[in-house]
Legacy VTK file of the C-alpha trace (Angstrom):
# vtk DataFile Version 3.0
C-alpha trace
ASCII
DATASET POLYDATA
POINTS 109 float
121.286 39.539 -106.222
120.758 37.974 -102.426
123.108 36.533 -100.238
126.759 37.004 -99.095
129.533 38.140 -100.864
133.400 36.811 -100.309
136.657 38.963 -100.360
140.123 38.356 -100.542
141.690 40.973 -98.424
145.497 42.010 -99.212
147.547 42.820 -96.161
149.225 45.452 -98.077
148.458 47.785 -101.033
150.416 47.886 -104.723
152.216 50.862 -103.052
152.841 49.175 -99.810
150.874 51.055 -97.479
148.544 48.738 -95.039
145.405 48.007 -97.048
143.591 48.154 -93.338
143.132 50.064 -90.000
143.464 48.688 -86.498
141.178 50.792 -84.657
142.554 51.013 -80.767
141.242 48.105 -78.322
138.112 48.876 -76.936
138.123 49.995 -72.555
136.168 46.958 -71.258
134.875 46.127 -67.967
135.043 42.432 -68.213
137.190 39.769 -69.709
140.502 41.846 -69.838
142.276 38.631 -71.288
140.013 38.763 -74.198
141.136 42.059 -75.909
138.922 43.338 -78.581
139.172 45.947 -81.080
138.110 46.972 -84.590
139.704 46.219 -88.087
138.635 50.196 -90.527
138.233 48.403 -94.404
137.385 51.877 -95.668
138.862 52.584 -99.201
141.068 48.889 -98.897
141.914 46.800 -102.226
140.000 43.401 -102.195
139.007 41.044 -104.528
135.937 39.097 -104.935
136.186 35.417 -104.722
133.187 33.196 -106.643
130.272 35.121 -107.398
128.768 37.406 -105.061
125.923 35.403 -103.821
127.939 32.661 -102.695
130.765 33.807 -100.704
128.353 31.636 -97.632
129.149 28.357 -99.396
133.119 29.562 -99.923
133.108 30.465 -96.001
131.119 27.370 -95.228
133.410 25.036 -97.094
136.313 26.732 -95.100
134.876 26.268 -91.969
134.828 22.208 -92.037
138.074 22.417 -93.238
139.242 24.592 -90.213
137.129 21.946 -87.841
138.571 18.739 -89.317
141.761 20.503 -88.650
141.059 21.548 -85.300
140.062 18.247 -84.310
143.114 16.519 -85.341
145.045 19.420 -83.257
142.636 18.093 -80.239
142.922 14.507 -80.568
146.977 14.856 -80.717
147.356 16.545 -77.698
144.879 14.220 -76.382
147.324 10.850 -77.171
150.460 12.958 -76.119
148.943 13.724 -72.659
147.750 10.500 -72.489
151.218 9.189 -73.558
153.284 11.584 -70.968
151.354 10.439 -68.469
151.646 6.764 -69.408
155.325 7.730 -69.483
155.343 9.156 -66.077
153.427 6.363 -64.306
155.397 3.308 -65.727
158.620 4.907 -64.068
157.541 6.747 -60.894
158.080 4.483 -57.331
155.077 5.609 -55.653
153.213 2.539 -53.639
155.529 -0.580 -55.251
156.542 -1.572 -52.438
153.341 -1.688 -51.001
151.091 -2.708 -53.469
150.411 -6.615 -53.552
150.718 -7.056 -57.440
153.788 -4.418 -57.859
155.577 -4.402 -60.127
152.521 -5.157 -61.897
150.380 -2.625 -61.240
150.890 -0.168 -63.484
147.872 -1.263 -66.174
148.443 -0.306 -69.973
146.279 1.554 -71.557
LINES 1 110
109 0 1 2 3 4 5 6 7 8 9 10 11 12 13 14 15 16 17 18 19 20 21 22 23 24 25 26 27 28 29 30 31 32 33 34 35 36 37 38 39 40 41 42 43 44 45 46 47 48 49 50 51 52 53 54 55 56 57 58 59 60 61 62 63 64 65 66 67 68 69 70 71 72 73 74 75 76 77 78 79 80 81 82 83 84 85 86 87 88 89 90 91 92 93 94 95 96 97 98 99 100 101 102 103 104 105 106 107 108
């Protein structure tokens, strides 16, 4: 048997104990806002998902889920910043007065 294998990994056991260990956050030099530290699976409950050799295609097919989503997070904010600042610039009285086509020169987007 070659290739990877996927697990299901319970939060907690049948008897309610944590089914992992958080290992403390690692001392680091650099990139303090990045904190990193180490999940302990030793003797934890999981389950295997698919057949062992293709827990890569399970994780794959996750992963383009997880990027379509991503980029519909991206292009949202996108239209709402876009719309805000539409918003903003429609109402503000900066240069009206002075501009030879106000009120007109606001253009839409």
């Amino acid at each position: 048997m070659r290739g990877l294998a996927l697990f299901l990994l319970p939060r907690y056991r049948a008897n309610g104990e944590l089914n992992y260990t958080i290992r403390p956050l690692k001392d680091k030099i650099a990139t303090r806002s990045v904190p990193t530290g180490e999940v302990e699976l030793r003797d934890s409950e999981a389950y295997l998902l698919g057949q062992a050799e293709d827990g890569i295609y399970l994780i794959l097919e996750v992963l383009n889920v997880s990027r379509i989503a991503n980029s519909m997070g991206s292009v949202a904010l996108a239209q709402r910043a876009i719309a805000d600042a539409l918003g903003y610039a429609e109402t503000r009285d900066c240069f009206r007065a002075a501009h030879p086509r106000a009120p007109d020169a606001v253009p839409s987007i």
